[in-house]
PDB file with SEQRES, HELIX, SHEET and CRYST1 records, atoms N, CA, C and O in Angstrom:
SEQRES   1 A   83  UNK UNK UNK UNK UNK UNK UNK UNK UNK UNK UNK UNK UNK          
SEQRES   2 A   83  UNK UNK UNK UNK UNK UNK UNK UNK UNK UNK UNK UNK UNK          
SEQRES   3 A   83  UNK UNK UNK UNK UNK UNK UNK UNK UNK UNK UNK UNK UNK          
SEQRES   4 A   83  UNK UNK UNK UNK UNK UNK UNK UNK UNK UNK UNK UNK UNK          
SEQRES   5 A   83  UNK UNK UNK UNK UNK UNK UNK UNK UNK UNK UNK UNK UNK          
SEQRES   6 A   83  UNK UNK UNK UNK UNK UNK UNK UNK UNK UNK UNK UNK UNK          
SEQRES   7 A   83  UNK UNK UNK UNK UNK                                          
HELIX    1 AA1 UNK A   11  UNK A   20  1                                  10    
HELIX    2 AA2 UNK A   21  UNK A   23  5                                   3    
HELIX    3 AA3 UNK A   38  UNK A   45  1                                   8    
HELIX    4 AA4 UNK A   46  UNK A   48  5                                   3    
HELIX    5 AA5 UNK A   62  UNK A   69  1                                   8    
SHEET    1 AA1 4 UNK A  53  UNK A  56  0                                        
SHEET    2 AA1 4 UNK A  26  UNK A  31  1                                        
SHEET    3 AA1 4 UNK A   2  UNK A   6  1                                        
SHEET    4 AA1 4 UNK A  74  UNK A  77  1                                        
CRYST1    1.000    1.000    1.000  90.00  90.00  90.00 P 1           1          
ATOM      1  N   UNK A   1       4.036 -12.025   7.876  1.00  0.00           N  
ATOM      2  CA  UNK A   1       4.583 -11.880   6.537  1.00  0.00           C  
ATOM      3  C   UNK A   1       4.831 -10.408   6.238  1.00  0.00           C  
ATOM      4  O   UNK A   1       4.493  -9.549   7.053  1.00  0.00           O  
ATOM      5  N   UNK A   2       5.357 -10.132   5.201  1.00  0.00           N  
ATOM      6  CA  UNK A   2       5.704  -8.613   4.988  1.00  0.00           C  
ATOM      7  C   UNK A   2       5.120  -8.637   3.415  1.00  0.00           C  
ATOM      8  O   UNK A   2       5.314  -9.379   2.452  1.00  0.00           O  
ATOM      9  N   UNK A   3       4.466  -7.679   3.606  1.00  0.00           N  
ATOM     10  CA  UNK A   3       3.599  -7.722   2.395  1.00  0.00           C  
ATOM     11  C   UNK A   3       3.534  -6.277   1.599  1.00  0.00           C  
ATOM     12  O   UNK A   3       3.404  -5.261   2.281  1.00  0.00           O  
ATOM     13  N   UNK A   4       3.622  -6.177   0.205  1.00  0.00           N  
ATOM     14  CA  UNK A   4       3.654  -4.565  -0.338  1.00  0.00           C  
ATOM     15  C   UNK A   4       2.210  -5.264  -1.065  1.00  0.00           C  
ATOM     16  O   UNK A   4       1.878  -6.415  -1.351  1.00  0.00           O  
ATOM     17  N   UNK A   5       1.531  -3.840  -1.197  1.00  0.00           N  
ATOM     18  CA  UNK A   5       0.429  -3.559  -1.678  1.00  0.00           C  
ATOM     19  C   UNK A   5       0.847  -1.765  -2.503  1.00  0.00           C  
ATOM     20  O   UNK A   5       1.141  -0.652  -2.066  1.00  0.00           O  
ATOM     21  N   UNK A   6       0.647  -2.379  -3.844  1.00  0.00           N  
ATOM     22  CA  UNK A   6       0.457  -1.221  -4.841  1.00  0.00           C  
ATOM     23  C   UNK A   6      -1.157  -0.530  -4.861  1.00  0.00           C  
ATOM     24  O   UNK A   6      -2.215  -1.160  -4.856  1.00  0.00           O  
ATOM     25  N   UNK A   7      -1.038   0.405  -4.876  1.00  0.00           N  
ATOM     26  CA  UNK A   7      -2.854   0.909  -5.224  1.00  0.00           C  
ATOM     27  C   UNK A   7      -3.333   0.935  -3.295  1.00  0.00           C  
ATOM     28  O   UNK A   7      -4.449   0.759  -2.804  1.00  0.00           O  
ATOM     29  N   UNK A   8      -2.321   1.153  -2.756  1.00  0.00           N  
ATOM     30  CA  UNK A   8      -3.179   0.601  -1.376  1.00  0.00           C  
ATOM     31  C   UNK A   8      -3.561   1.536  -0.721  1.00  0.00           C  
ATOM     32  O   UNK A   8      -4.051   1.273   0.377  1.00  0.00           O  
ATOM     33  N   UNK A   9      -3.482   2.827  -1.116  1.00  0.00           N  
ATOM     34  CA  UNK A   9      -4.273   3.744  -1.223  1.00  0.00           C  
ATOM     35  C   UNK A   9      -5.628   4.343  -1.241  1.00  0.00           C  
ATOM     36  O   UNK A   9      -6.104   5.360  -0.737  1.00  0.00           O  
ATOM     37  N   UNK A  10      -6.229   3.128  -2.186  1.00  0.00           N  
ATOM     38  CA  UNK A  10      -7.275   3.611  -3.180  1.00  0.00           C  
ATOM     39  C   UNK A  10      -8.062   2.424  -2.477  1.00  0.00           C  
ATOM     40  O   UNK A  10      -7.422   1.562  -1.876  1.00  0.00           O  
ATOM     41  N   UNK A  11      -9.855   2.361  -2.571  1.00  0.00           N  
ATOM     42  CA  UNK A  11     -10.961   2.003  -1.791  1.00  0.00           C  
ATOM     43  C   UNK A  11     -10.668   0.996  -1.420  1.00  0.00           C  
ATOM     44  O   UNK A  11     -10.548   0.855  -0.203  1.00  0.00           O  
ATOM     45  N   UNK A  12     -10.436  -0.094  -2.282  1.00  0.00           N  
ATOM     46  CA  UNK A  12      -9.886  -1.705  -2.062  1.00  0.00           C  
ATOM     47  C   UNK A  12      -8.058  -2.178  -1.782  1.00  0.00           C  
ATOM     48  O   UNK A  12      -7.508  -3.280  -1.784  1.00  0.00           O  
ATOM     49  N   UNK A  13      -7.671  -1.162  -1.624  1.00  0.00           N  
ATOM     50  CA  UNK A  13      -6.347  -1.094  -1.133  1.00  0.00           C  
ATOM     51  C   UNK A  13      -5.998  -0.828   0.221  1.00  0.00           C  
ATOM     52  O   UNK A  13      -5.009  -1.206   0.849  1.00  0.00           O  
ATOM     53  N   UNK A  14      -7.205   0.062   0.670  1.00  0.00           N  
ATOM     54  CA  UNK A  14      -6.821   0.671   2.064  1.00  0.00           C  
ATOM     55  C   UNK A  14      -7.591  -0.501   2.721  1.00  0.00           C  
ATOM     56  O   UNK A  14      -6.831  -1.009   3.546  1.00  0.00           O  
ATOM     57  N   UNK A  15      -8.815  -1.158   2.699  1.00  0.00           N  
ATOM     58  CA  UNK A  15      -8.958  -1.973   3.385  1.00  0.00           C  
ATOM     59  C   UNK A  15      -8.540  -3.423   3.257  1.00  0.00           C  
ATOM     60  O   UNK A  15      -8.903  -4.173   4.164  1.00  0.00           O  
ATOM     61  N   UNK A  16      -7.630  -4.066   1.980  1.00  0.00           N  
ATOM     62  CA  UNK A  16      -7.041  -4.846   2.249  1.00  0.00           C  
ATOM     63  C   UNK A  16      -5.811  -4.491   3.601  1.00  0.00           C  
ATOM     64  O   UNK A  16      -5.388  -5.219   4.499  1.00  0.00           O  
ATOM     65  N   UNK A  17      -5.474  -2.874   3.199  1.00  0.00           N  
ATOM     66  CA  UNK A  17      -4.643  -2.897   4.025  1.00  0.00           C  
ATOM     67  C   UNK A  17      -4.954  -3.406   5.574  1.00  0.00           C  
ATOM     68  O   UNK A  17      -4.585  -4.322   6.309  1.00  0.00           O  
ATOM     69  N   UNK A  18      -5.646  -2.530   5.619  1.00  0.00           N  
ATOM     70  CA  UNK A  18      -6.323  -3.145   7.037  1.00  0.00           C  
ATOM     71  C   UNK A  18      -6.765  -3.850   7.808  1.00  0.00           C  
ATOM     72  O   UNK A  18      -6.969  -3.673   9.009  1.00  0.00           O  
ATOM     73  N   UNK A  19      -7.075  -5.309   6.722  1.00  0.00           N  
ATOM     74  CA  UNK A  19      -7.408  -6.440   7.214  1.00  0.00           C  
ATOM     75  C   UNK A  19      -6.231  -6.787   7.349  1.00  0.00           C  
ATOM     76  O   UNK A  19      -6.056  -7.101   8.527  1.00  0.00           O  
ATOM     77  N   UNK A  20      -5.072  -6.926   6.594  1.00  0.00           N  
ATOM     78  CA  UNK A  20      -3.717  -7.485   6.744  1.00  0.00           C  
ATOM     79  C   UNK A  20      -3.253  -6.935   8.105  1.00  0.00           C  
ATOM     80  O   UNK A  20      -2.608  -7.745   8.770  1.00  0.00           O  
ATOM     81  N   UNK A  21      -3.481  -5.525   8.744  1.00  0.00           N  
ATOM     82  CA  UNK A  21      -2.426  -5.446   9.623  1.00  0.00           C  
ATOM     83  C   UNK A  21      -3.202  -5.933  10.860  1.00  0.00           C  
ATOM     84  O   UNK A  21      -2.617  -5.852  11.940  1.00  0.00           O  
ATOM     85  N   UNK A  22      -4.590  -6.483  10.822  1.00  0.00           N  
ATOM     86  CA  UNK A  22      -5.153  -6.654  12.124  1.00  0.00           C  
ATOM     87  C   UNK A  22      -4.939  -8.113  12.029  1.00  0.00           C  
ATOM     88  O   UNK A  22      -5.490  -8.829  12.865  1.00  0.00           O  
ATOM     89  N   UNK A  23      -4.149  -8.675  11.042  1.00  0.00           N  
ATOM     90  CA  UNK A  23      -3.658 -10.069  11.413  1.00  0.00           C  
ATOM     91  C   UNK A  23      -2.530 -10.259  11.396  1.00  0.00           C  
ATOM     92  O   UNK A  23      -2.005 -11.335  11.107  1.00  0.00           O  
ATOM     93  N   UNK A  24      -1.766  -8.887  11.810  1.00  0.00           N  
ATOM     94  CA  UNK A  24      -0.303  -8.644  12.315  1.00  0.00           C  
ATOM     95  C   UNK A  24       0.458  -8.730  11.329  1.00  0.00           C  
ATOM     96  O   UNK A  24       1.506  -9.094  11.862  1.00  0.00           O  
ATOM     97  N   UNK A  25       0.721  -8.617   9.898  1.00  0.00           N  
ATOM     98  CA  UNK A  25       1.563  -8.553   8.693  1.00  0.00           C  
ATOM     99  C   UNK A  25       2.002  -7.364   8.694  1.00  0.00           C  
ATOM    100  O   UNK A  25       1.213  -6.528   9.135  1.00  0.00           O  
ATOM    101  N   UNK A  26       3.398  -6.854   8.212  1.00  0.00           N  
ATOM    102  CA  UNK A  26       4.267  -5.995   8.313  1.00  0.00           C  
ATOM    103  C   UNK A  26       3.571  -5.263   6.405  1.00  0.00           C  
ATOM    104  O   UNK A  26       3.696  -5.812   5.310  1.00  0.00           O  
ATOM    105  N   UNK A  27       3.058  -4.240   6.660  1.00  0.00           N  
ATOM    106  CA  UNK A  27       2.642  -3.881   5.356  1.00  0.00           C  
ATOM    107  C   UNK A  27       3.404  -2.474   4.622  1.00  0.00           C  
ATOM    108  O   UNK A  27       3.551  -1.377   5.160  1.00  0.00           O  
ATOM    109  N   UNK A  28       3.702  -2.758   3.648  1.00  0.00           N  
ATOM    110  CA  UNK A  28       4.554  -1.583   2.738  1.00  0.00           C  
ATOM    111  C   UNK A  28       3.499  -1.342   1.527  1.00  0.00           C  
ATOM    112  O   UNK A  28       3.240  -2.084   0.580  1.00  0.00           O  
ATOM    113  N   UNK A  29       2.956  -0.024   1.873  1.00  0.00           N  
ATOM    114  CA  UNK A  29       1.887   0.207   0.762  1.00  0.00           C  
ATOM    115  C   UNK A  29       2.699   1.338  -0.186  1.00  0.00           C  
ATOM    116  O   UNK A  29       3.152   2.368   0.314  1.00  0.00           O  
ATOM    117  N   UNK A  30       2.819   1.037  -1.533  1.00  0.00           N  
ATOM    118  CA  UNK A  30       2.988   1.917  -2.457  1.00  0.00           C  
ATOM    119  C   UNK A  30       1.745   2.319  -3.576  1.00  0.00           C  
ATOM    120  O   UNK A  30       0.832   1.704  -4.127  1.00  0.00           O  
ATOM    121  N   UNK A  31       2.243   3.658  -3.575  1.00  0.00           N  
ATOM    122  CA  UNK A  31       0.601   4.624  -4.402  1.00  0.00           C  
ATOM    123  C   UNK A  31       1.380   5.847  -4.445  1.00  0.00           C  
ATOM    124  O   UNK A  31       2.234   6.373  -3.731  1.00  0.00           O  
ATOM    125  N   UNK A  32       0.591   6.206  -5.898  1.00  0.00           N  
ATOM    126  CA  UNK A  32       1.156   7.604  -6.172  1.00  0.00           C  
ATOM    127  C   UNK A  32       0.132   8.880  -6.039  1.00  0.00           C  
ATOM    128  O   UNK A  32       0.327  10.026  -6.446  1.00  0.00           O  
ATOM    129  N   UNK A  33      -1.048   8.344  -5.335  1.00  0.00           N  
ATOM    130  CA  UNK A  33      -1.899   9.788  -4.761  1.00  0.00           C  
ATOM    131  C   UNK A  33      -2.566   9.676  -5.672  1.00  0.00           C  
ATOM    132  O   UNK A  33      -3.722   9.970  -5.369  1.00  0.00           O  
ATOM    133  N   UNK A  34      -2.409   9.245  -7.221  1.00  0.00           N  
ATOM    134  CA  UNK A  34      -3.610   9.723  -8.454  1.00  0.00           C  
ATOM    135  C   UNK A  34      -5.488   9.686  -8.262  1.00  0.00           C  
ATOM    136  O   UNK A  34      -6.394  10.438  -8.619  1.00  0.00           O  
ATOM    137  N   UNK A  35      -5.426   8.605  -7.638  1.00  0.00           N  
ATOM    138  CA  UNK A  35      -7.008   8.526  -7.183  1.00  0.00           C  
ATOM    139  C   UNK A  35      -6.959   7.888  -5.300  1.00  0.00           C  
ATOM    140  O   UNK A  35      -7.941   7.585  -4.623  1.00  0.00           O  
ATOM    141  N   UNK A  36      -5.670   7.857  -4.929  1.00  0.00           N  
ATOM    142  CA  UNK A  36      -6.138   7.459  -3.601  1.00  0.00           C  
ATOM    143  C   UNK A  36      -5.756   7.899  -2.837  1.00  0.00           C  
ATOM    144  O   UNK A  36      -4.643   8.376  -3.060  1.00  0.00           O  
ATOM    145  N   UNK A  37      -6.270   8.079  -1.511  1.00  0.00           N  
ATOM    146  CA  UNK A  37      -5.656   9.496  -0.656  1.00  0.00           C  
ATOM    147  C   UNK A  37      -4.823   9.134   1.431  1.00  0.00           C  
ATOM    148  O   UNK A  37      -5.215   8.280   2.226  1.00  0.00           O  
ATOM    149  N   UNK A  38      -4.213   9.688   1.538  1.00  0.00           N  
ATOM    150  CA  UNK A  38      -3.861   8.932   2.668  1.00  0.00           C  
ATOM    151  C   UNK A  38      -4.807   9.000   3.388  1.00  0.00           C  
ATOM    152  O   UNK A  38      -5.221   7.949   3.875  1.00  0.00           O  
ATOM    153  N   UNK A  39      -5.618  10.535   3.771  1.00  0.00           N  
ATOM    154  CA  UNK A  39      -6.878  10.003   4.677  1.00  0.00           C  
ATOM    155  C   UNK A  39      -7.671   9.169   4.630  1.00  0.00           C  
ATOM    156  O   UNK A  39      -8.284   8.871   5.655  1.00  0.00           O  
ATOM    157  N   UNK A  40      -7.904   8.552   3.482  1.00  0.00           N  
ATOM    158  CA  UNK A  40      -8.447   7.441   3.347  1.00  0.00           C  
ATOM    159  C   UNK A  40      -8.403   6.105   4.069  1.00  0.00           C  
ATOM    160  O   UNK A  40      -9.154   5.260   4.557  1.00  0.00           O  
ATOM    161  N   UNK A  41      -7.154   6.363   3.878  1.00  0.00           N  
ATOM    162  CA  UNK A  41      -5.827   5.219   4.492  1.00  0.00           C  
ATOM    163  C   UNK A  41      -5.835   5.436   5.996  1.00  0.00           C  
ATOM    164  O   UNK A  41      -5.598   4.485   6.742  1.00  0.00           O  
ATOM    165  N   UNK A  42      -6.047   6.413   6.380  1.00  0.00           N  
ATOM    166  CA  UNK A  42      -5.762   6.810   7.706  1.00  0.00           C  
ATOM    167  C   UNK A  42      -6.942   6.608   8.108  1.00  0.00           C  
ATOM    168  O   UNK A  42      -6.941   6.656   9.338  1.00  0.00           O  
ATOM    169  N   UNK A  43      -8.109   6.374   7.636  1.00  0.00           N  
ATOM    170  CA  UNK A  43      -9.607   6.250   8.217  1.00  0.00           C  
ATOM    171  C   UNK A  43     -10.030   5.294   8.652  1.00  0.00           C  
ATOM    172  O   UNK A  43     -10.520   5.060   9.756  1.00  0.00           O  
ATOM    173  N   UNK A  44      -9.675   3.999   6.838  1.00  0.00           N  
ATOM    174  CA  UNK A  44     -10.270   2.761   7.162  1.00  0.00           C  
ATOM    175  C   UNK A  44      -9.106   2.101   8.359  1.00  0.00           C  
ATOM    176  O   UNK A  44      -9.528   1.481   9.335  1.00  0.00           O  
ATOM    177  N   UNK A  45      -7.595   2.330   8.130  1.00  0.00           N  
ATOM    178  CA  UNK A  45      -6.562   1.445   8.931  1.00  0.00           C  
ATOM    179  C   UNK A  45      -6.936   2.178  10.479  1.00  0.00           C  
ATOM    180  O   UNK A  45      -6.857   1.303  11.341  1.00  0.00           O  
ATOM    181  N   UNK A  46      -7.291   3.430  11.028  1.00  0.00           N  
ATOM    182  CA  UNK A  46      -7.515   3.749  12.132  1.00  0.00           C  
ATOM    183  C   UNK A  46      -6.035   3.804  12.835  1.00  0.00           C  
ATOM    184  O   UNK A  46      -5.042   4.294  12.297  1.00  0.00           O  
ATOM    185  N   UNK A  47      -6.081   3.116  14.347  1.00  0.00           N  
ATOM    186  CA  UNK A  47      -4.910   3.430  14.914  1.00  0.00           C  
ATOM    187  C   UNK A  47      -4.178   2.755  14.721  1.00  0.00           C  
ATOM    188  O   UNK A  47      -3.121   3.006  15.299  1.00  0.00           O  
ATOM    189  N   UNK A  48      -4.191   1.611  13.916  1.00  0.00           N  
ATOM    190  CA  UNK A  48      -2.891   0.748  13.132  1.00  0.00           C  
ATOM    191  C   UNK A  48      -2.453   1.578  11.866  1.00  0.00           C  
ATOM    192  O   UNK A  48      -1.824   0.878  11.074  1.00  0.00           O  
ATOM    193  N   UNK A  49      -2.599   2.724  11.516  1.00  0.00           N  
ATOM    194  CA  UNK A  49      -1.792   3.179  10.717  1.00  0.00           C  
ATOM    195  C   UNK A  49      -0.667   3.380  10.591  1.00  0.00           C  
ATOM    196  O   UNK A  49      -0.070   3.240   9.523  1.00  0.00           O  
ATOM    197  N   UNK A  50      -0.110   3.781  11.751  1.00  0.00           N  
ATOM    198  CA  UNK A  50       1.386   4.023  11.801  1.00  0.00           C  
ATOM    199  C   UNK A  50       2.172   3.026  11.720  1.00  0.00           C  
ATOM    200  O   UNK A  50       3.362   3.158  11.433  1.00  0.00           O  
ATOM    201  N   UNK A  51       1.492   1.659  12.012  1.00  0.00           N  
ATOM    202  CA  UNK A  51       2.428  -0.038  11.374  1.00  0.00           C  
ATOM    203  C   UNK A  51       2.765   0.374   9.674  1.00  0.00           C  
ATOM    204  O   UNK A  51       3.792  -0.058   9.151  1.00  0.00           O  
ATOM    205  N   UNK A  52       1.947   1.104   9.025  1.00  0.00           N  
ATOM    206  CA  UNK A  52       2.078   1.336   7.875  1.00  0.00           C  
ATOM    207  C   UNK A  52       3.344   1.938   7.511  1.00  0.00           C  
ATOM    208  O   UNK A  52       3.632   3.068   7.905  1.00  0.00           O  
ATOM    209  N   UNK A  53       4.449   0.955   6.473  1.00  0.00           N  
ATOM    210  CA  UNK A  53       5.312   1.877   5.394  1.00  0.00           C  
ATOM    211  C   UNK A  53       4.739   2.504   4.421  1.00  0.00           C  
ATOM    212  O   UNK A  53       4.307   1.781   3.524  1.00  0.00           O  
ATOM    213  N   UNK A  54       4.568   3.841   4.289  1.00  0.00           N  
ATOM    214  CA  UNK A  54       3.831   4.158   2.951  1.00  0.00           C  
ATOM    215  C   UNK A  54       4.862   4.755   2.001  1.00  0.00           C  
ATOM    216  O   UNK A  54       5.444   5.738   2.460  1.00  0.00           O  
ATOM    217  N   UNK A  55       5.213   4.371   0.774  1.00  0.00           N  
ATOM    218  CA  UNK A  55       5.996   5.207  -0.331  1.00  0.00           C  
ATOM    219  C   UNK A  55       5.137   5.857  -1.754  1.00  0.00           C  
ATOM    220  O   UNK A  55       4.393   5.360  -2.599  1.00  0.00           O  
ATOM    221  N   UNK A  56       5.611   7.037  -1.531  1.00  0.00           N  
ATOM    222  CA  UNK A  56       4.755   7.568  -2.612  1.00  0.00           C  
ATOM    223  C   UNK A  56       5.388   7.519  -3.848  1.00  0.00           C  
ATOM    224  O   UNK A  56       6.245   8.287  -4.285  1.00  0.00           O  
ATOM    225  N   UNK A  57       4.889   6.551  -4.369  1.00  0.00           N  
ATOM    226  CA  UNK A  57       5.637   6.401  -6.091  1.00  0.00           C  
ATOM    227  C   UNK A  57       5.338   6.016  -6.874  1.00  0.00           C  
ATOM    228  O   UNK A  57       4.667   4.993  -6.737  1.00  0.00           O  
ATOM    229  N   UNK A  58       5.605   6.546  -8.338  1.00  0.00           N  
ATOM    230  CA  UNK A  58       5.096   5.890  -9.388  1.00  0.00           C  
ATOM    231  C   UNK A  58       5.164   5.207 -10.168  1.00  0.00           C  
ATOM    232  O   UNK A  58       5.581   5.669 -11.230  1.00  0.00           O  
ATOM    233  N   UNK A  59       4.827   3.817 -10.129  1.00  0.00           N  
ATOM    234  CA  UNK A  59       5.021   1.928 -10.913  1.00  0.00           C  
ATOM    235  C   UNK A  59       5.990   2.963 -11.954  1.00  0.00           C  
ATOM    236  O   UNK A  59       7.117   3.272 -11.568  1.00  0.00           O  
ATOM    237  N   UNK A  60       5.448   3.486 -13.340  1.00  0.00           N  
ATOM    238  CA  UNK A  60       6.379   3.510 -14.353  1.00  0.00           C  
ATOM    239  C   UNK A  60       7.961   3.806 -14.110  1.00  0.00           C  
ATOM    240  O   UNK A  60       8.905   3.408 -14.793  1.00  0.00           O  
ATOM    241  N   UNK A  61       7.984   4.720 -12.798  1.00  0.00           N  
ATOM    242  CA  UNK A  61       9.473   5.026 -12.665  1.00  0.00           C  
ATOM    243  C   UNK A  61      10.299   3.546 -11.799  1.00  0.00           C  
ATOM    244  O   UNK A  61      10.269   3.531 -10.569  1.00  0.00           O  
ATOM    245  N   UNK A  62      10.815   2.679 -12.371  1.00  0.00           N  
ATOM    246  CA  UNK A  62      10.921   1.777 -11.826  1.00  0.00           C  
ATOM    247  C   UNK A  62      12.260   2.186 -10.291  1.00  0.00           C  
ATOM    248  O   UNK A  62      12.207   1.636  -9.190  1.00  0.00           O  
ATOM    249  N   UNK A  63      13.312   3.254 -10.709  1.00  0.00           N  
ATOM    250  CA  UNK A  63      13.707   3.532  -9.419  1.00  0.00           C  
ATOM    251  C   UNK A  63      13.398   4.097  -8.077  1.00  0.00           C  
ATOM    252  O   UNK A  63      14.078   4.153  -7.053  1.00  0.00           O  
ATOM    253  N   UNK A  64      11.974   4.574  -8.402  1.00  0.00           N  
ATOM    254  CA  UNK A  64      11.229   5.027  -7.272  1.00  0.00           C  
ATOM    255  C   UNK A  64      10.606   3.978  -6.334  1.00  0.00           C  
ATOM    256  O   UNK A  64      10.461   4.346  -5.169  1.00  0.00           O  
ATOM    257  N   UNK A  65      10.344   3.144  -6.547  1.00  0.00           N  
ATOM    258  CA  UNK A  65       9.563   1.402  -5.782  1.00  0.00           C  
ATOM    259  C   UNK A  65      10.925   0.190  -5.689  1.00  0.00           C  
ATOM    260  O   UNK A  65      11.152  -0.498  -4.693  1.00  0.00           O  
ATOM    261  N   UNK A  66      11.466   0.165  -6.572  1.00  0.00           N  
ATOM    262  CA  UNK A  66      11.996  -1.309  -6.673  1.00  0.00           C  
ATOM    263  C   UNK A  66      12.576  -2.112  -5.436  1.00  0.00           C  
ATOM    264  O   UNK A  66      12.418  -3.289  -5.109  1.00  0.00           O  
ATOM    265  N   UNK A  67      13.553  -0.721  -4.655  1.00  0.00           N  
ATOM    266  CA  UNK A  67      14.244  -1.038  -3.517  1.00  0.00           C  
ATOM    267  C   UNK A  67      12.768  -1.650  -2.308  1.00  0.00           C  
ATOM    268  O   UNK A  67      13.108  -1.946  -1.163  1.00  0.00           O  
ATOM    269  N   UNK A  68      11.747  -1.737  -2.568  1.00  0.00           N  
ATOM    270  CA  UNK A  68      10.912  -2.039  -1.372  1.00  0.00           C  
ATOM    271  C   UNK A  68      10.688  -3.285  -1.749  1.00  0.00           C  
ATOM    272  O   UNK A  68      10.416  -3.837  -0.683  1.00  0.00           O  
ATOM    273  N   UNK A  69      10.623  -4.136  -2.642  1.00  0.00           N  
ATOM    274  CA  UNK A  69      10.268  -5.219  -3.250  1.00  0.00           C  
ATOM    275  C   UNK A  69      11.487  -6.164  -2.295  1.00  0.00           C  
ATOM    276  O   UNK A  69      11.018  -7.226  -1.886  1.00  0.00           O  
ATOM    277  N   UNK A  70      12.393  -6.007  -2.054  1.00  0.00           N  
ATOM    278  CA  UNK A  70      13.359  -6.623  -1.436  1.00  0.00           C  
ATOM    279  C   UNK A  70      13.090  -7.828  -0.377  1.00  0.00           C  
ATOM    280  O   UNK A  70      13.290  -7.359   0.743  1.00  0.00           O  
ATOM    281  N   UNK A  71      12.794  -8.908  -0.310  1.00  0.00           N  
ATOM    282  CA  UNK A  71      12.677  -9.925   1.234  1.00  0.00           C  
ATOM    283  C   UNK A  71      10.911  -9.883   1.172  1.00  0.00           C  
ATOM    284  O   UNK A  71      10.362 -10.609   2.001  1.00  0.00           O  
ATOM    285  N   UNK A  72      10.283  -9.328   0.529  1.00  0.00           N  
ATOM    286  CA  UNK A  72       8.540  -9.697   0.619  1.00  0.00           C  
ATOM    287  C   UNK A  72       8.139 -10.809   0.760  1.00  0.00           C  
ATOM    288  O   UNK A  72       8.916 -11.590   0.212  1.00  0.00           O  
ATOM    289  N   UNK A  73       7.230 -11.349   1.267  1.00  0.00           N  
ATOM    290  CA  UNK A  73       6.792 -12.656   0.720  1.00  0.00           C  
ATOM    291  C   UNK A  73       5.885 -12.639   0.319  1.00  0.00           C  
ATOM    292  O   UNK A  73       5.384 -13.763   0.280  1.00  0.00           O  
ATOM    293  N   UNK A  74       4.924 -11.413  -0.299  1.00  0.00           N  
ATOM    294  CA  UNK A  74       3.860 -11.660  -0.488  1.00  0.00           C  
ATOM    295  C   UNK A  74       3.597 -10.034  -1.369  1.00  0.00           C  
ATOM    296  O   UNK A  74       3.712  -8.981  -0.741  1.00  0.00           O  
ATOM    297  N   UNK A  75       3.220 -10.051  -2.952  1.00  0.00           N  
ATOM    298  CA  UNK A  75       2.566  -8.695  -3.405  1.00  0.00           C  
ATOM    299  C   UNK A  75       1.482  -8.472  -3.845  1.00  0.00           C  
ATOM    300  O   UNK A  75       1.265  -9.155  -4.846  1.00  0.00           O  
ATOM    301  N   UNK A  76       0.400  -7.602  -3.475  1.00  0.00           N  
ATOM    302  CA  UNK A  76      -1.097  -7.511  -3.888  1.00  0.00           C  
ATOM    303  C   UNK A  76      -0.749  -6.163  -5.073  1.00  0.00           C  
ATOM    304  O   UNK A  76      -0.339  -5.089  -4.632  1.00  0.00           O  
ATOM    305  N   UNK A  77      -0.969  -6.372  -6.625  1.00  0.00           N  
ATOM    306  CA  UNK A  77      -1.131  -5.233  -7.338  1.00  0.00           C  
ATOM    307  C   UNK A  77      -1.917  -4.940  -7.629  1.00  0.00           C  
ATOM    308  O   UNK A  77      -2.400  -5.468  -8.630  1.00  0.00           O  
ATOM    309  N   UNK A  78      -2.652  -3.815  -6.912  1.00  0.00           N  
ATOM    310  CA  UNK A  78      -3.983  -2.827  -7.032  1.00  0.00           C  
ATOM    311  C   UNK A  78      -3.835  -2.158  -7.847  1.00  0.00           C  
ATOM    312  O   UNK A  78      -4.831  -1.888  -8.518  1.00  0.00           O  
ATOM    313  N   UNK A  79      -2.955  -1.745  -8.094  1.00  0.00           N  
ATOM    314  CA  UNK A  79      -2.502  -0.196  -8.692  1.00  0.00           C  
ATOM    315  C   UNK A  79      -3.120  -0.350  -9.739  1.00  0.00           C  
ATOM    316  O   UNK A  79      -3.418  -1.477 -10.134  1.00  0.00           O  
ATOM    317  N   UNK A  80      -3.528   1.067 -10.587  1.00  0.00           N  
ATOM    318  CA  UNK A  80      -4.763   0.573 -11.634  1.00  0.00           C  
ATOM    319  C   UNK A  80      -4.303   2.364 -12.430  1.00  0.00           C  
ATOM    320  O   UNK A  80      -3.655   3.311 -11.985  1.00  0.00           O  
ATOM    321  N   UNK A  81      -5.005   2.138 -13.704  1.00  0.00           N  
ATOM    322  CA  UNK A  81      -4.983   3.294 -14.466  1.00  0.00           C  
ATOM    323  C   UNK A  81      -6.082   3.489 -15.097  1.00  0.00           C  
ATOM    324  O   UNK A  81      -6.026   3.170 -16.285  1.00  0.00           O  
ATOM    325  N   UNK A  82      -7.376   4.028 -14.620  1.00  0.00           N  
ATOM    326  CA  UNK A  82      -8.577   4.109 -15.141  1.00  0.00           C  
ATOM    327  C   UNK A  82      -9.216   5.150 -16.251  1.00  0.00           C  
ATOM    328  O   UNK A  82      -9.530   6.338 -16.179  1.00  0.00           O  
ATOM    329  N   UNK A  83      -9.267   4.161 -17.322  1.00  0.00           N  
ATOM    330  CA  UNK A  83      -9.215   5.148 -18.523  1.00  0.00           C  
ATOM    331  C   UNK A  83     -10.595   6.085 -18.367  1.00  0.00           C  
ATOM    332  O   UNK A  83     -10.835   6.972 -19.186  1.00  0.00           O  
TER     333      UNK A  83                                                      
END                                                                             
């Protein structure tokens, strides 16, 4: 499946990511850096990182993300704004 994950960045994002790609899903993670970091991303996913699309962008700007939403079958929204 091809799957976008918002927030996938951030603690519970990077390792959904990671469970998804070790069961072979095509993953497009979008995050705008605010609390989550790629090393992060690069730690828990290990050497399946580079399966990773990552776009750095931010939900409110809707022309920065929208074009990735395209043919998904599947979206996890993490993305979060912690007051």
């Amino acid at each position: 499946m091809k799957i976008v994950i918002t927030g996938g960045a951030g603690m519970i994002g990077s390792n959904l990511t990671a469970r998804l790609l070790e069961k072979g899903h095509d993953i497009i993670v979008i995050d705008n850096l605010w609390r989550g970091s790629i090393q992060y991303l690069k730690d828990v996913c290990g050497n399946n990182f580079n399966k990773i699309q990552f776009v750095n962008a931010d939900l409110s700007v809707i022309s920065d993300w929208a074009e990735w939403f395209k043919d998904v079958d599947c979206v996890y929204h993490l993305a979060d704004i912690v007051a």
